[in-house]
Every structure is written in C-alpha cells, then in structure tokens.
C-alpha positions as CSV (number, residue, x, y, z in Angstrom):
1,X,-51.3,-22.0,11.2
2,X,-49.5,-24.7,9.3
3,X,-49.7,-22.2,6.7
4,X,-47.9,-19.3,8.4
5,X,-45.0,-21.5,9.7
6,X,-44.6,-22.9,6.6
7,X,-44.3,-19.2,4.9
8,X,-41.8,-18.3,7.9
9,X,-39.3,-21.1,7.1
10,X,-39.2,-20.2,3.5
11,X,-38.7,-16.9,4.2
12,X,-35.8,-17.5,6.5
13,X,-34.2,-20.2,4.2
14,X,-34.2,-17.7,1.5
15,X,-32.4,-15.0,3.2
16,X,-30.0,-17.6,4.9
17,X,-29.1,-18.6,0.9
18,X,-28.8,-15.2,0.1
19,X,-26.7,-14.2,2.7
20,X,-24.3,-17.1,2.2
21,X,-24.1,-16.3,-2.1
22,X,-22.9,-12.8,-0.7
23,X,-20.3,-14.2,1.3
24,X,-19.1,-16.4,-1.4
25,X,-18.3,-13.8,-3.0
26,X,-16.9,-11.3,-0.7
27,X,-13.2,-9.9,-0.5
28,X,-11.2,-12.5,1.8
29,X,-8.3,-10.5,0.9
30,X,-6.8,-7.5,0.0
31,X,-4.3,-6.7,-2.6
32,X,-1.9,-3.6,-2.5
33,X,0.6,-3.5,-5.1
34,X,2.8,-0.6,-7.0
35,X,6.2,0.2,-8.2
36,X,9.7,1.1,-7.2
37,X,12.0,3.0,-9.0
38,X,15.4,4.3,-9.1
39,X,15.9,8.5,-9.9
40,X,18.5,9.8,-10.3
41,X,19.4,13.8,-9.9
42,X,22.6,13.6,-11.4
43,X,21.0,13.5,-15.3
44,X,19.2,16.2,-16.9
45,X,15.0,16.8,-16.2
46,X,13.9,14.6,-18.7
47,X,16.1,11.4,-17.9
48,X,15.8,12.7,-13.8
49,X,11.4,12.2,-14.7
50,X,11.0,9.4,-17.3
51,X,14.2,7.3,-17.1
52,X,13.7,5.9,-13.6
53,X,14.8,2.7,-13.1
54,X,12.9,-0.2,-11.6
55,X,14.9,-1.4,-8.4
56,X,15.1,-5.2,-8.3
57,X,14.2,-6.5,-4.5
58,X,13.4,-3.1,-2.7
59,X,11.3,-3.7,0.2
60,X,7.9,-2.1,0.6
61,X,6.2,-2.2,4.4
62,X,2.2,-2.6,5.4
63,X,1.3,-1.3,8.8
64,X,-2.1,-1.9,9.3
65,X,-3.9,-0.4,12.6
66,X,-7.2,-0.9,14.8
67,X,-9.3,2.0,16.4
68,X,-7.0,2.2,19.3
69,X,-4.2,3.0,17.3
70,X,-2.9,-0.6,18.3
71,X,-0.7,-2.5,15.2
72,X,-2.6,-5.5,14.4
73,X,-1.1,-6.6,11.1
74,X,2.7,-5.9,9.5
75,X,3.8,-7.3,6.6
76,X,6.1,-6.4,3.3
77,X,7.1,-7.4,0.4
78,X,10.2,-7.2,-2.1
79,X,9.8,-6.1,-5.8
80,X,10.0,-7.9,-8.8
81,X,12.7,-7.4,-11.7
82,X,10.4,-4.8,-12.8
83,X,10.5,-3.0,-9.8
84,X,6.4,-4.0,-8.9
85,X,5.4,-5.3,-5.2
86,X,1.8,-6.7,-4.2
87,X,1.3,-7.3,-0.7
88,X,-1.8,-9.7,0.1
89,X,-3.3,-9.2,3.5
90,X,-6.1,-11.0,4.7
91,X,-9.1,-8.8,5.6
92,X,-10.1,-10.6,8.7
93,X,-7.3,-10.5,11.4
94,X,-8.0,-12.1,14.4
95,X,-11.8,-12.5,13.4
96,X,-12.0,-8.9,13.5
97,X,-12.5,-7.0,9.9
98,X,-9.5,-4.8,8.9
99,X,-10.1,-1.1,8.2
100,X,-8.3,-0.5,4.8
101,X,-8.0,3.2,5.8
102,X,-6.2,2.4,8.7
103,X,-3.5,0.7,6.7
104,X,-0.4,2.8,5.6
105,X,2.6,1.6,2.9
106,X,6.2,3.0,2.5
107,X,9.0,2.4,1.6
108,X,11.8,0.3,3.5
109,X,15.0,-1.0,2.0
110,X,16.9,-0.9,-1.8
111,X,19.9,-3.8,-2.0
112,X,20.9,-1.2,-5.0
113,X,23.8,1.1,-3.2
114,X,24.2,2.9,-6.0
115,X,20.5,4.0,-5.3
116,X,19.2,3.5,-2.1
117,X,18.1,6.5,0.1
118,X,14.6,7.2,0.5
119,X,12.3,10.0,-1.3
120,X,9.1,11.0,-0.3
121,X,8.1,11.4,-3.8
122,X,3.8,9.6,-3.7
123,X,4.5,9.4,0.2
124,X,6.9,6.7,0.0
125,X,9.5,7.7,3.3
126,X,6.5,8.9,4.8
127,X,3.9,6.4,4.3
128,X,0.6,6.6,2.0
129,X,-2.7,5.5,3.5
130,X,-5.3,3.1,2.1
131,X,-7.9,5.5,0.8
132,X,-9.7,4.3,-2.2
133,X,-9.4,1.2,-4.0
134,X,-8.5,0.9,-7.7
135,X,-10.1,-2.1,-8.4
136,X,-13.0,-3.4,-6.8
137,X,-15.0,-6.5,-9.2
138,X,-16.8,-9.4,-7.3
139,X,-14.3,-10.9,-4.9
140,X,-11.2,-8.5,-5.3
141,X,-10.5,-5.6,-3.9
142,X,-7.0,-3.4,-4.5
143,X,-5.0,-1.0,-4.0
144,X,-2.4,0.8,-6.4
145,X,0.3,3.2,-5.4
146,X,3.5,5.4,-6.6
147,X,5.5,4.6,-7.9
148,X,8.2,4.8,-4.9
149,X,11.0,6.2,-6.0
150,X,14.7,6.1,-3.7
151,X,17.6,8.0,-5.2
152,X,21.3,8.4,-5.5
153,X,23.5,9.1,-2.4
154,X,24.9,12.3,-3.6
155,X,21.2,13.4,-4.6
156,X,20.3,13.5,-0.4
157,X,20.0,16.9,0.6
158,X,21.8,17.8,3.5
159,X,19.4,18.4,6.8
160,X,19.7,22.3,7.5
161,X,18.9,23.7,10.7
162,X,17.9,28.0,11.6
163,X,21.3,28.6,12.2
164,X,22.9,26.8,9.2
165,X,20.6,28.9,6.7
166,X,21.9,32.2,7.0
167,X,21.4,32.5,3.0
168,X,18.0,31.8,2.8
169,X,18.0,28.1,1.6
170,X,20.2,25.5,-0.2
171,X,23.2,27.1,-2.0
C-alpha cells in the first residue's frame, strides 16, 4: 500500500514540475509592431511605391475584444524616427486570457501636416486583425504588420455620392 501511495505522489510531483517549467516559459505578453510611412501621390510611381517616408510620432491604436464583443483592452503607441511602433500587451487581462484574433490595429494620428490623412493601404484606416503571429520562439510571441501608410492632403480623394458621378467615376 505504502508502495502505491508512494508511486502516486511521484507521479503527481512530476506533472506539477512539468506543468510549472511550461509556465515559465509561456508568452506573458504580446508584441505587435510595424511601420508608418509617408506616400506621397504627387511624385511619379516609382518615388509614389519605394520612396515613402517614415513618419516620426504617428500614433498606432490596439483594440482588443472578448467573446461578447465587449472592449477589454485599448492601448497605442507612437513611432520611432524610423517610423516603427511595438505595442506590448499583456496576455492575461483581468485574469482572463486575451484572444489575439480578437485584437484589431490601425492607424490613428500623424503630427506631420504635410502628410497626415489616413490610407487604407495593409488595413491601416480600417483596422487589421491579429491573425497569425510572425514570430513565435519560447516565451515571445508577435505580430508584424504594414506598413501603414497616411498621405498628402491634396492626395485625399474627394467622397462621391450616385448623383455626383454622372461620368462614371473620378475625372
């Protein structure tokens, strides 16, 4: 009987240990960076598509939501000189796991006013949901997406309704 109890105990102890070195080493947080750039219509195809310019201090949101549809986390960050933001977000709100698919970025603010109304070039006026991470290794998980781009004033097209597009589209 001894025997038994004895074989029980180690048993349990082993998968308490095990359970707990998984732990350790599981994602507290989660990481969810990308870039945000400046384009600008006004130059020719080439410049318009590879000379974007990082935007310095743009602001990128986090919405984050539960099964209910309920905000349960919000959260942003501005850019670097280089145009890059990575929001960190805790993956336990409330003591309650957050659903990374739930979670949706886009774009908020540019301080540039030279360049500083919102595209929905990669989802970024819009929003982009969590889908699939780009990095998962031991205890990191994250997310990387855009670039985000927001463009010149004079690049904004015009909102058209039925009646204003008697030609058949922009002229």
């Amino acid at each position: 009987m001894g025997a038994v109890v004895l074989a029980i105990f180690t048993a349990s102890l082993l998968v308490s240990c095990t359970n707990l070195a998984l732990a350790v080493n599981e994602p507290k947080v989660i990481h969810v960076g990308g870039k945000v750039l400046c384009q600008d219509c006004t130059q020719g195809w080439n410049e318009w598509v590879h000379g974007c310019k990082p935007i310095k201090g743009g602001k990128v949101s986090i919405t984050c939501m539960d099964d209910r549809s309920r905000v349960v986390y919000y959260g942003s960050d501005a850019t670097d000189e280089l145009g890059q933001f990575d929001i960190i977000v805790n993956k336990y709100i409330n003591g309650k796991e957050l659903k990374a698919k739930l979670c949706s970025v886009r774009l908020v603010s540019s301080p540039d006013s030279t360049c500083n109304i919102l595209t929905d070039f990669a989802g970024g006026k819009r929003g982009v949901k969590l889908n699939l991470p780009s990095l998962v290794y031991r205890d990191q998980i994250k997310y990387t997406l855009g670039p985000f781009y927001f463009t010149k004033p004079l690049c904004d097209e015009p909102n058209t309704t039925d009646s204003d597009d008697t030609h058949g589209g922009h002229y």
